[in-house]
C-alpha positions in Angstrom: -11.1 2.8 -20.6 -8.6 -0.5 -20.9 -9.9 -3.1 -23.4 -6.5 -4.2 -24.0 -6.1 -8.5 -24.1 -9.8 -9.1 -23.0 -10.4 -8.0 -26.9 -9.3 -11.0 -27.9 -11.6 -14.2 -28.3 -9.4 -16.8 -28.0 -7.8 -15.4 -24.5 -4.6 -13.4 -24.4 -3.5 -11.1 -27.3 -0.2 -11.9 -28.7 2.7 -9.7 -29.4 5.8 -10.3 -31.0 9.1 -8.0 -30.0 11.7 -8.3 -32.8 14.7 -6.5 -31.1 18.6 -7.3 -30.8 19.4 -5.2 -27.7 18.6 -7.0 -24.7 17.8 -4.6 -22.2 14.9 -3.2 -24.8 13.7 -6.6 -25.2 13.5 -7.3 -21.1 11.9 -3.9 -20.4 9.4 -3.9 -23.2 8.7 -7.8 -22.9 8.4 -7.0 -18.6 5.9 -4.2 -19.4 3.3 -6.1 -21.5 3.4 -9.3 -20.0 2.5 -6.9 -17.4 -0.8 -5.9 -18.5 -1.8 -9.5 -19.8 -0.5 -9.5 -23.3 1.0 -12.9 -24.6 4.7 -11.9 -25.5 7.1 -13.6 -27.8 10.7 -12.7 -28.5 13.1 -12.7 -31.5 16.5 -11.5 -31.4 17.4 -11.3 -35.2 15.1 -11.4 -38.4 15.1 -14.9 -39.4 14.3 -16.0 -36.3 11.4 -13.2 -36.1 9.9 -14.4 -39.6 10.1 -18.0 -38.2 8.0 -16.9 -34.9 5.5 -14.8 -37.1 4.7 -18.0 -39.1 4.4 -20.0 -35.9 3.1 -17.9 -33.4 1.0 -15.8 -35.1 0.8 -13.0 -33.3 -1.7 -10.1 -33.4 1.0 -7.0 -33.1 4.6 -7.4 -34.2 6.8 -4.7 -32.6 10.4 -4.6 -34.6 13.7 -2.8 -34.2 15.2 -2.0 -37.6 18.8 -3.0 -37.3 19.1 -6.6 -36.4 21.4 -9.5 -37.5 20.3 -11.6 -40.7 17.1 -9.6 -41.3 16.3 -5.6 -41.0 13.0 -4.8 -39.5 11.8 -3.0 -42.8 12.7 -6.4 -44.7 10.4 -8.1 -42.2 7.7 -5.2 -42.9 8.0 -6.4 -46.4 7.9 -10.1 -45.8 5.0 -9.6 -44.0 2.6 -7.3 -46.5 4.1 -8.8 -49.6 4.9 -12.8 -49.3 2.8 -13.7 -46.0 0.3 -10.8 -47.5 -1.2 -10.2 -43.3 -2.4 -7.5 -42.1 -0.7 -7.5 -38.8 -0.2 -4.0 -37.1 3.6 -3.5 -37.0 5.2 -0.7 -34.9 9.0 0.2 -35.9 11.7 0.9 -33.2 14.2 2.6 -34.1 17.1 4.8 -33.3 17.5 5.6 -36.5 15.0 8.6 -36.8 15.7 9.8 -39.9 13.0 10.8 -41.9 13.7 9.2 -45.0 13.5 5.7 -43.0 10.3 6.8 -40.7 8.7 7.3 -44.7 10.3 3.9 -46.2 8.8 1.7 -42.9 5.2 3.6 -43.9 6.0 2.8 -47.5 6.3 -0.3 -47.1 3.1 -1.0 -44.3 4.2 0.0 -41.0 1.7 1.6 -39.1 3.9 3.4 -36.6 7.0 4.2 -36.0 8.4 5.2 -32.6 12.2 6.6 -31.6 14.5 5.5 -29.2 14.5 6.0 -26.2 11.4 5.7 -25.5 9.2 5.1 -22.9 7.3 1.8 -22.4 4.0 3.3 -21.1 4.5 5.3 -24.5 4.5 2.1 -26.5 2.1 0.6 -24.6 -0.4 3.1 -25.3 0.5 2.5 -29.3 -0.2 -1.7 -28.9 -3.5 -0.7 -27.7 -4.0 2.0 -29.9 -3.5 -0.4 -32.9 -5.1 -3.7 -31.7 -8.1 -1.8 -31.1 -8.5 -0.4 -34.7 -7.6 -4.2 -36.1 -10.2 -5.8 -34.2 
């Protein structure tokens, strides 16, 4: 059953993809926009903590290496200074377990490995609007 973006009240849902490599960025941002999710794009952490104060959105998906601003620093900005509850999925090549526990540690609520597959990802947006509505 797809409940997806019609979940949310004021129209789309909006998702913010925090990722330095390009090609991710494109393939994920192509694939959501695709099933009718609101997609914004930052391609290094200050400018990802800029569109989480201005956008808003309701899933923040983030790489952890990226210029000016690692993705578990944004993690913390997020739970600690902005104190929201905003699902955040990790990206990551980095799979190493002692940085899969420090992104939980700190309030990620997933963490996925590159590569990976968008459908995969997809399935993990849904999965984690559906529990913060």
């Amino acid at each position: 059953m797809y409940l997806g973006p019609a979940l949310h009240a004021q129209g789309k849902m909006k998702v913010l993809i925090c990722e330095d490599d390009e090609m991710v960025l494109k393939m994920v941002e192509f694939k959501l926009q695709k099933e009718g999710y609101e997609v914004s794009l930052a391609t290094d952490g200050k400018e990802a903590m800029d569109k989480i104060r201005s956008f808003d959105p309701d899933i923040i998906i983030t790489d952890i290496m990226m210029p000016y601003m690692t993705g578990l620093e944004i993690v913390h900005q997020v739970r600690k200074e902005l104190n929201r509850e905003t699902p955040i999925i990790i990206v990551s090549s980095i799979g190493l377990e002692k940085t899969v526990l420090e992104a939980f540690q700190l309030g990620a609520d997933d963490f996925i490995t590159k590569p990976f597959s968008p459908n995969e990802l997809s399935v993990r947006v849904k999965k984690l609007l559906m529990k913060s509505v």
